[in-house]
ZAMARLO-645810 format. One record per residue (C-alpha): x, y, z; residue in one letter. Coordinates in Angstrom, 3 decimals. Layout:
N
+----------+----------+----------+---+
!     east !    north !       up ! r !
+----------+----------+----------+---+
!        X !        Y !        Z ! A !
...
+----------+----------+----------+---+
This chain:
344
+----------+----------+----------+---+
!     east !    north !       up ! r !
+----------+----------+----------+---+
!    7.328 !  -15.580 !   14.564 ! X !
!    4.860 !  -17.300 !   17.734 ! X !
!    2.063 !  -15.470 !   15.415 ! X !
!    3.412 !  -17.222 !   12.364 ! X !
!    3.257 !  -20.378 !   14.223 ! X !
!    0.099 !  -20.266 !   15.795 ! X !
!   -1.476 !  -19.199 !   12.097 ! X !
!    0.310 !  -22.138 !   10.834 ! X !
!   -1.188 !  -24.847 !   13.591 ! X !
!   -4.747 !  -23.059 !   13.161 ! X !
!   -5.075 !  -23.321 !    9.574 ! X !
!   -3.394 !  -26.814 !    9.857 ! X !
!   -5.934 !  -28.189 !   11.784 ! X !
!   -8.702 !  -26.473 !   10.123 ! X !
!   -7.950 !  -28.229 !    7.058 ! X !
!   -7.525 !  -31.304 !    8.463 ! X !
!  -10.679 !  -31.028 !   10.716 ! X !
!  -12.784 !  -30.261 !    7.357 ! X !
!  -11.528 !  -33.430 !    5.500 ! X !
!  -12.764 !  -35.566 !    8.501 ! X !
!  -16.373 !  -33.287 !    8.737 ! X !
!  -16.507 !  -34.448 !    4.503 ! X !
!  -15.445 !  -38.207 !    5.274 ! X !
!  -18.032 !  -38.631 !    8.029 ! X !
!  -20.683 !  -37.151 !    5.754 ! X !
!  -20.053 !  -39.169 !    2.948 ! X !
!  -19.542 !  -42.147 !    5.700 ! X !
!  -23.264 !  -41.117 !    6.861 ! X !
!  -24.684 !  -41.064 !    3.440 ! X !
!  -22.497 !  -44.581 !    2.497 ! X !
!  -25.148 !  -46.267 !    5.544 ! X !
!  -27.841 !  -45.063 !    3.994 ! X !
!  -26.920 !  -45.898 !    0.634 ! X !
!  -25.174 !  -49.521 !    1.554 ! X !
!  -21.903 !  -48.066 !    0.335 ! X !
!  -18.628 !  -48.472 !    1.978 ! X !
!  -16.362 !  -45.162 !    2.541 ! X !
!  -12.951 !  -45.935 !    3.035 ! X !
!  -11.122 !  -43.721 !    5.253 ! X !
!   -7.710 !  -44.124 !    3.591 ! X !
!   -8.180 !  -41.554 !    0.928 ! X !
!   -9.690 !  -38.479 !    3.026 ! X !
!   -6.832 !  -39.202 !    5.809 ! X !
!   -4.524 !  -39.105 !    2.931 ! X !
!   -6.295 !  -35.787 !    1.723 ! X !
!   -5.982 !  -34.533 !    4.824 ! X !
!   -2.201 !  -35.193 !    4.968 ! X !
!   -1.318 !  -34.030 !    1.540 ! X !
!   -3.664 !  -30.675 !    2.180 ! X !
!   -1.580 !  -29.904 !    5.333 ! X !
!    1.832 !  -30.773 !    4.509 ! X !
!    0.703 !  -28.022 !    1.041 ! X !
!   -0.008 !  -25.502 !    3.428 ! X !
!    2.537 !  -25.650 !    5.507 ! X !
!    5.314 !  -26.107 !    2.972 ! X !
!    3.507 !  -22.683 !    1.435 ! X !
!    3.493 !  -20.741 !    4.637 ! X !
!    6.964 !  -21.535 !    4.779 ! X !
!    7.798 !  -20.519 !    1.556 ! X !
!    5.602 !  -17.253 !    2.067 ! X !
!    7.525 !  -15.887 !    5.441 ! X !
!   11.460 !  -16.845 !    4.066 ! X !
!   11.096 !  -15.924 !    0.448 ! X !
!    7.895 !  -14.635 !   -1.283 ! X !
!    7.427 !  -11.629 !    1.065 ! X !
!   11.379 !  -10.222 !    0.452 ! X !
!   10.978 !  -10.901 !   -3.352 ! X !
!    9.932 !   -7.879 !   -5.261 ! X !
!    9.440 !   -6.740 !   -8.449 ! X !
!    9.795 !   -3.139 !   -9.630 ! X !
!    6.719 !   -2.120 !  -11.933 ! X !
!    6.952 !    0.518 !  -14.669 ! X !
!    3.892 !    2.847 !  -15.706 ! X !
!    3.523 !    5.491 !  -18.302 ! X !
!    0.447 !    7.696 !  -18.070 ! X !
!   -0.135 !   10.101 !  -20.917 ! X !
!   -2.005 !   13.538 !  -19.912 ! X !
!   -2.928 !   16.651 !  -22.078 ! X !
!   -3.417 !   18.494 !  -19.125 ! X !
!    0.389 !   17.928 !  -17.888 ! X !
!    2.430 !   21.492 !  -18.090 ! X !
!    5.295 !   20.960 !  -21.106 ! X !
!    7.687 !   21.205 !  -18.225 ! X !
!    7.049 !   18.234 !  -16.636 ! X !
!    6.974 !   16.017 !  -19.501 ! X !
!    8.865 !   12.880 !  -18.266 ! X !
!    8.620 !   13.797 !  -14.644 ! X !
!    9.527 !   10.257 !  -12.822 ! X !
!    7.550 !    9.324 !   -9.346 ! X !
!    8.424 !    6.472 !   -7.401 ! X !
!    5.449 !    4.665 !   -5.596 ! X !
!    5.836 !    2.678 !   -2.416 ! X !
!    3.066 !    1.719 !    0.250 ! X !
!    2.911 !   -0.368 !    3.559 ! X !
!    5.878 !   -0.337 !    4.614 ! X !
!    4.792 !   -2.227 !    7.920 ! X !
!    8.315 !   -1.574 !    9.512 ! X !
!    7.237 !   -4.209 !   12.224 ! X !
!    8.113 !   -6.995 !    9.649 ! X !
!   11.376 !   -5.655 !    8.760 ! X !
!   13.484 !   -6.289 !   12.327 ! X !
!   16.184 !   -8.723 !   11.959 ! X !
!   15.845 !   -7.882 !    8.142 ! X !
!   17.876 !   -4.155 !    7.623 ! X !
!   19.814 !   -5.835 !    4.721 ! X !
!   16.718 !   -5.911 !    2.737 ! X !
!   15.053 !   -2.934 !    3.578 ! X !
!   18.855 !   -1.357 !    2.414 ! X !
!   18.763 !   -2.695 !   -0.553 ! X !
!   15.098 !   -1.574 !   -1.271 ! X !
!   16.335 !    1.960 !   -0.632 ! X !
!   19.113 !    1.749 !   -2.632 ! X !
!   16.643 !    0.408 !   -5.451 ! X !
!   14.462 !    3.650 !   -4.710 ! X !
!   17.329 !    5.569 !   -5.343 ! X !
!   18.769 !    3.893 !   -8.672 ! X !
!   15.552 !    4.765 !  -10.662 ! X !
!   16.523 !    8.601 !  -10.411 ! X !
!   13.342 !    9.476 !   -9.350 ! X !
!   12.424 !   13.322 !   -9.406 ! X !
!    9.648 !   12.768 !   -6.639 ! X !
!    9.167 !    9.619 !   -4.274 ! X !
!    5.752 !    9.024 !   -2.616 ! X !
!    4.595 !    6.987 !    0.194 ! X !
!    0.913 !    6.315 !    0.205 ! X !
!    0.863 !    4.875 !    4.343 ! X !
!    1.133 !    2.486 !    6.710 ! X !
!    4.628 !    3.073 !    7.341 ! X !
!    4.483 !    1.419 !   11.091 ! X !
!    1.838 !   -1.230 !   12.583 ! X !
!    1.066 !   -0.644 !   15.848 ! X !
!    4.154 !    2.209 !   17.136 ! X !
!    5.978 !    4.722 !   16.112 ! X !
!    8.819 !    2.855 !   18.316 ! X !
!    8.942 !    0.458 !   15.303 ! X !
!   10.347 !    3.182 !   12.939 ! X !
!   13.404 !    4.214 !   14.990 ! X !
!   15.476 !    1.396 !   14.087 ! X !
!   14.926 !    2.394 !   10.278 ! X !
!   15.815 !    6.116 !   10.811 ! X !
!   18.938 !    5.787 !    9.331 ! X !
!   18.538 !    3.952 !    6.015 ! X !
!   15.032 !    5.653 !    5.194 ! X !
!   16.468 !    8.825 !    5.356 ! X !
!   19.017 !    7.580 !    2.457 ! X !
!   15.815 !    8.060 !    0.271 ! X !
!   17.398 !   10.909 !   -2.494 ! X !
!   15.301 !   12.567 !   -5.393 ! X !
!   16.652 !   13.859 !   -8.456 ! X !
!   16.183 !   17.398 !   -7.509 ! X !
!   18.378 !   18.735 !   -9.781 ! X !
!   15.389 !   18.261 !  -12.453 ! X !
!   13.332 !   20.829 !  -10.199 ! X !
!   14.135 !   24.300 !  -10.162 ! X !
!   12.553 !   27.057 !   -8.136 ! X !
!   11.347 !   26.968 !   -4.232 ! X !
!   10.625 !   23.351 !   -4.547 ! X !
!   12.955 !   20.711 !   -5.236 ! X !
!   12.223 !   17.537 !   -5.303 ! X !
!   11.054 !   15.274 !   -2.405 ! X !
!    9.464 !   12.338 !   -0.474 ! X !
!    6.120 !   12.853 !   -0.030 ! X !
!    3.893 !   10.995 !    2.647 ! X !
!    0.367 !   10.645 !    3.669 ! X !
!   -1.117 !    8.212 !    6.248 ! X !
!   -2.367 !    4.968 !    6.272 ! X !
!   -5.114 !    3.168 !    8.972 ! X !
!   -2.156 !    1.638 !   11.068 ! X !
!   -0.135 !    4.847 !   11.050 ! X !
!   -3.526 !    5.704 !   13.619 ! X !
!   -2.314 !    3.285 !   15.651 ! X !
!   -6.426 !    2.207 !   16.238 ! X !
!   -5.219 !   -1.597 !   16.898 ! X !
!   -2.629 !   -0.615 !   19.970 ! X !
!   -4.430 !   -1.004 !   23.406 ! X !
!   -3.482 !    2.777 !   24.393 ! X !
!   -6.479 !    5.540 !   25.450 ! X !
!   -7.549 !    8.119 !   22.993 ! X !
!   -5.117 !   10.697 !   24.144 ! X !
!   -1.890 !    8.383 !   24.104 ! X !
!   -2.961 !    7.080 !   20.565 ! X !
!   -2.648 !   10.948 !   19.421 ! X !
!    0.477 !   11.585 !   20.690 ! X !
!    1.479 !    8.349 !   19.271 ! X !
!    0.530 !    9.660 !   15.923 ! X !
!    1.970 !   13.015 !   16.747 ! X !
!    5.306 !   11.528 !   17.227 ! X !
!    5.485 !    9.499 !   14.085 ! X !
!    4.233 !   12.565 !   11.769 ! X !
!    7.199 !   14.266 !   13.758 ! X !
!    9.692 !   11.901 !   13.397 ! X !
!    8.737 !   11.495 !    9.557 ! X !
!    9.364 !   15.060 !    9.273 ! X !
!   12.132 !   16.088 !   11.460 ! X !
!   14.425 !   12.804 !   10.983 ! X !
!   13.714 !   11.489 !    7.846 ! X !
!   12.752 !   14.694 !    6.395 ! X !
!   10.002 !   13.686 !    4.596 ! X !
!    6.531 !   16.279 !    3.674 ! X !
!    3.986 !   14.446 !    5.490 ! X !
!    0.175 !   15.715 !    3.772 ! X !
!   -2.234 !   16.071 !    6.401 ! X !
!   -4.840 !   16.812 !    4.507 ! X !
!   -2.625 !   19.323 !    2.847 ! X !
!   -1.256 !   20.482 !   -0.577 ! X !
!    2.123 !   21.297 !   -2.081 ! X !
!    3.455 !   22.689 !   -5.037 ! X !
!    6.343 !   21.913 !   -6.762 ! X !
!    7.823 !   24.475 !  -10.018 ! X !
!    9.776 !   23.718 !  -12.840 ! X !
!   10.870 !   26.573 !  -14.805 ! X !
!    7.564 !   28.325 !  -15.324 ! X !
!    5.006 !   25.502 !  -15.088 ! X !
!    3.894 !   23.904 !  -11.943 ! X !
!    2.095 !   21.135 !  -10.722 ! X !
!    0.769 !   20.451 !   -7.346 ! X !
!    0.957 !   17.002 !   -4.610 ! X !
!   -2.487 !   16.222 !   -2.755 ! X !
!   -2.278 !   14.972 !    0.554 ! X !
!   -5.552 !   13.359 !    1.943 ! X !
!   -5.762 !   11.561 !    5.212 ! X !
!   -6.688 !    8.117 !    5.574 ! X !
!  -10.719 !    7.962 !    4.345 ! X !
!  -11.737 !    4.366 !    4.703 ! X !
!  -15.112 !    4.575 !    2.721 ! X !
!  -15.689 !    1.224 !    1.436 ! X !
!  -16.584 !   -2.174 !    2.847 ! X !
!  -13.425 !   -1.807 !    5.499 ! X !
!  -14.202 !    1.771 !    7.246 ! X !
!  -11.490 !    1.958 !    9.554 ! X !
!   -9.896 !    5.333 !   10.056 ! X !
!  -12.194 !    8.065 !    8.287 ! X !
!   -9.819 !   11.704 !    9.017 ! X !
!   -9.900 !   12.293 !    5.374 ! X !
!  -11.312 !   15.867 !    4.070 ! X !
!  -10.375 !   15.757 !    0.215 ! X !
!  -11.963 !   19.828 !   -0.216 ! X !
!   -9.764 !   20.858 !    2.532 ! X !
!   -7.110 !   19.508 !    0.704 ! X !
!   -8.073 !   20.751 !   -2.889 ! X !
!   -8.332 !   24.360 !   -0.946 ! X !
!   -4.775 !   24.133 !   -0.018 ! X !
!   -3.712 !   24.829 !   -3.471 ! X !
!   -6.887 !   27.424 !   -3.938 ! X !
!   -5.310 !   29.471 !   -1.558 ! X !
!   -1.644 !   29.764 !   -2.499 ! X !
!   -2.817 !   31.144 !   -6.071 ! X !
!   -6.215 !   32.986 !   -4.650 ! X !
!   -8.421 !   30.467 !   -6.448 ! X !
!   -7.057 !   31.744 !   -9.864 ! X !
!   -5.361 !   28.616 !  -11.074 ! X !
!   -6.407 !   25.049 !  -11.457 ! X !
!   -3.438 !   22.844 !  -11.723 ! X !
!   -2.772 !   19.690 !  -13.109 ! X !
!   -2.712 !   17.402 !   -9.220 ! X !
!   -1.324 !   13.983 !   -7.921 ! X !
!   -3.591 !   12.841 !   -4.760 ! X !
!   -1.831 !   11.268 !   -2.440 ! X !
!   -4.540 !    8.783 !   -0.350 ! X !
!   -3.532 !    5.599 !    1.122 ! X !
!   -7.971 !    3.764 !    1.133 ! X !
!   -8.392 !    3.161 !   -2.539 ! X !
!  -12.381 !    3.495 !   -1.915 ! X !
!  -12.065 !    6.858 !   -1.627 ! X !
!  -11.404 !    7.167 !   -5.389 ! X !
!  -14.500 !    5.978 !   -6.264 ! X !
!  -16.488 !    7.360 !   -4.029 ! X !
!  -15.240 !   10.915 !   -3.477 ! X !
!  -12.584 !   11.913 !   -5.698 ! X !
!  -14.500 !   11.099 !   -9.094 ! X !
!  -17.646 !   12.299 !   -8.519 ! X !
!  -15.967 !   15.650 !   -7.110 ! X !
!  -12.873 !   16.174 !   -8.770 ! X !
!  -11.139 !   16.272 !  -12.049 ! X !
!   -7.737 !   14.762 !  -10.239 ! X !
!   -5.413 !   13.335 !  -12.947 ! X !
!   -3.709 !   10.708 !  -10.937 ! X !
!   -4.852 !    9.419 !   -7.941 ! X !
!   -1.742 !    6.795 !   -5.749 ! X !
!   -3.338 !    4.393 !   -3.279 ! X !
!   -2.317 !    1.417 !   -1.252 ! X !
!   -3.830 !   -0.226 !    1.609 ! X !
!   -4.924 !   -3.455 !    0.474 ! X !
!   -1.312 !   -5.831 !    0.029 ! X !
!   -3.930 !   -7.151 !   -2.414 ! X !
!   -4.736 !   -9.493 !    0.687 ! X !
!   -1.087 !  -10.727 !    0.258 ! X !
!   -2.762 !  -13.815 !   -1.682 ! X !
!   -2.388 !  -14.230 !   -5.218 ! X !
!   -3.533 !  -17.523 !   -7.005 ! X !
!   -3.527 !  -17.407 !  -10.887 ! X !
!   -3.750 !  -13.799 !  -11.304 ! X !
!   -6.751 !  -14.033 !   -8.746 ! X !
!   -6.370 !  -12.147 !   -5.542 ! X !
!   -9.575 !  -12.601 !   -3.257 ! X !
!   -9.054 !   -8.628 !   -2.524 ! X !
!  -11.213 !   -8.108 !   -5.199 ! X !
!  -14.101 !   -8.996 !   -3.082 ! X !
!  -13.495 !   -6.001 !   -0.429 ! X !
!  -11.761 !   -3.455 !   -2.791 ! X !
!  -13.363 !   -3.059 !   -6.620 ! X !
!   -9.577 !   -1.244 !   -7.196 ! X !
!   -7.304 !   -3.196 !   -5.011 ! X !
!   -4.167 !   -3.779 !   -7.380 ! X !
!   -2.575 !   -1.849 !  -10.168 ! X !
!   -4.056 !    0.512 !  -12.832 ! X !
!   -7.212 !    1.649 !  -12.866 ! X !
!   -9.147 !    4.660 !  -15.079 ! X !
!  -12.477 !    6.459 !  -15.771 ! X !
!  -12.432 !    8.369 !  -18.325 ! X !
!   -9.262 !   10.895 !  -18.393 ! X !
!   -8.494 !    9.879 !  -14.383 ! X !
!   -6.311 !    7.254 !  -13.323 ! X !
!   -5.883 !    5.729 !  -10.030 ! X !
!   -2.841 !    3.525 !   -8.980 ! X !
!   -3.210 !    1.105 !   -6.101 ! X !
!    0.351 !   -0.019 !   -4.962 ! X !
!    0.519 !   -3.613 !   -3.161 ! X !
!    2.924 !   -2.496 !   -1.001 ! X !
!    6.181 !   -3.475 !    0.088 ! X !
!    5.873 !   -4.945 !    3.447 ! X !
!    3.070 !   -6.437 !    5.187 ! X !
!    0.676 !   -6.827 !    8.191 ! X !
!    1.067 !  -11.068 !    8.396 ! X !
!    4.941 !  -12.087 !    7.682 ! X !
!    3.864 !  -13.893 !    4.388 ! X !
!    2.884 !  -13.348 !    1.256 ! X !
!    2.094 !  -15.837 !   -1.944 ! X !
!    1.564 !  -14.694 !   -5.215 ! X !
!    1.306 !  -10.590 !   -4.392 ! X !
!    4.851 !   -9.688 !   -5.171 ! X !
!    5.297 !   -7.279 !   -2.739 ! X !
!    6.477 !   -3.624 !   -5.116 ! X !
!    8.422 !   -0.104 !   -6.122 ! X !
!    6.247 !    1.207 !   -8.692 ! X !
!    7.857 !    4.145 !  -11.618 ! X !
!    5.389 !    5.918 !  -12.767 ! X !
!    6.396 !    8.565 !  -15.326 ! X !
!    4.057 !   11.152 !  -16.888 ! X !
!    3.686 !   12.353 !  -20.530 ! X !
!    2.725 !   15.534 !  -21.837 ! X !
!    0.054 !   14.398 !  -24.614 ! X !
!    0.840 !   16.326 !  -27.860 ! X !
!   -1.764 !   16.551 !  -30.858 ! X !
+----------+----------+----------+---+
């Protein structure tokens, strides 16, 4: 909340100090011109301008970042086995669990939105914490409510939540040493596992059967390859090899990548794969939204929604919580995605 505050007062004054910087250049150019420039209507400017923002910032922190929206998708792929025809994945991204003390209620009811939709896989494309893995044991107990629909999945591999990492989950903004920082990160891929029994990809594959089809989940680590290069611990072959080896290199199934830096679709995954479907997050679409504009667009190309080239799609997810406690515009989001078996 003090960093709320202090945002608010800095902005606040910022747009009140640029009002004055315009009314003493149009003062200047009134002496040379032998105009007069009131002041009246640039300190009223200046009023009006911060009493907006604040009333905005307000409105950001109590109600636009806990109101949500749940977005529905349906992709169409020939490539999709006949057995998974229908198959329902819930997206969710940036969790930020920081944001969430004080607000359990919320997060519950998120959860028990996850769960309503039925969803026969759930995936979480990172940034589940901000700075600590400290900030995810108070949420133990309702994230490991999260339920699939396994009964839709038969053989070894029943349905599940599926996680990669984000930048934060790195912890590279905590003042800790290089060897604290890893067994910061060790600890949260731990506890992700072992408590809210999750499958956390490290640049990793899995495969999941249903009757005699299968299909497999890509895992890449965070790859930060755009404009932003924070965390780069992504190896997308090493991952593609993952499923290589389990069938010798004889089968090339249809994949979901899991990634949480949407530049790494562009960059790596289509000029080197065939990948389907490619989840994302990662960019909170800079939490800003203004008229359908979000100003993300000038870091990230792909910063919010659907995306596709040719017969490969790429989701970025907006996420659902958020590294400043505000948002305006960028709804934060659960995204259904359900795939179709194209039939000719």
């Amino acid at each position: 909340m003090r960093f709320l505050l202090f945002g608010i007062v800095i902005i606040s004054v910022l747009l009140a100090l640029l009002t004055h910087i315009i009314y003493v250049l149009a003062k200047l150019i009134g002496i040379v011109v032998h105009f007069r420039v009131s002041y009246r209507p640039f300190g009223i400017a200046a009023l009006l301008l911060v009493v907006v923002w604040v009333l905005t910032a307000i409105y950001g922190n109590v109600y636009g970042r806990f109101r949500h929206e749940v977005k529905q998708v349906q992709l169409s792929f020939e490539s999709l086995p006949a057995s998974f025809d229908g198959l329902r994945i819930v997206h969710v991204s940036d969790l930020h669990l920081d944001g969430w003390l004080g607000h359990e209620k919320e997060l519950q009811q998120r959860v028990d939105e996850i769960n309503a939709l039925c969803p026969d896989i759930i995936c979480f494309t990172g940034d589940l914490v901000s700075m600590s893995p400290d900030e995810l044991r108070p949420f133990v107990p309702i994230l490991r409510q999260l339920r699939t629909n396994s009964s839709l999945l038969r053989g070894d591999e029943r349905g599940a939540v599926y996680a990669v990492l984000g930048n934060h989950d790195y912890m590279p903004y905590s003042r800790i040493g290089v060897r604290e920082r890893n067994t910061a990160v060790a600890e949260l891929v731990r506890m992700e596992r072992e408590e809210l029994g999750w499958k956390v990809l490290l640049n990793e594959a899995d495969v999941i059967r249903r009757g005699g089809d299968s299909i497999a989940i890509l895992g890449c680590e965070n790859q930060s390859v755009g404009a932003h290069p924070v965390i780069q611990r992504g190896d997308l072959r090493k991952t593609i090899q993952g499923v290589d080896s389990m069938f010798n290199g004889q089968c090339s199934m249809f994949s979901v990548l899991l990634t949480h830096d949407p530049s790494q679709w562009r960059k790596e995954v289509l000029p080197e794969t065939d990948i389907p479907l490619t989840l994302c997050g990662h960019t909170h679409a800079m939490q800003l939204r203004l008229l359908g504009f979000t100003p993300s667009k000038w870091i990230y190309p792909e910063c919010d929604g659907l995306y596709s080239e040719g017969q490969q799609y790429l989701y970025v997810n907006i996420g659902l919580g958020g590294t400043l406690p505000w948002r305006i515009g960028a709804t934060p989001e659960i995204t259904l995605i359900t795939l179709k078996k194209t039939i000719y």
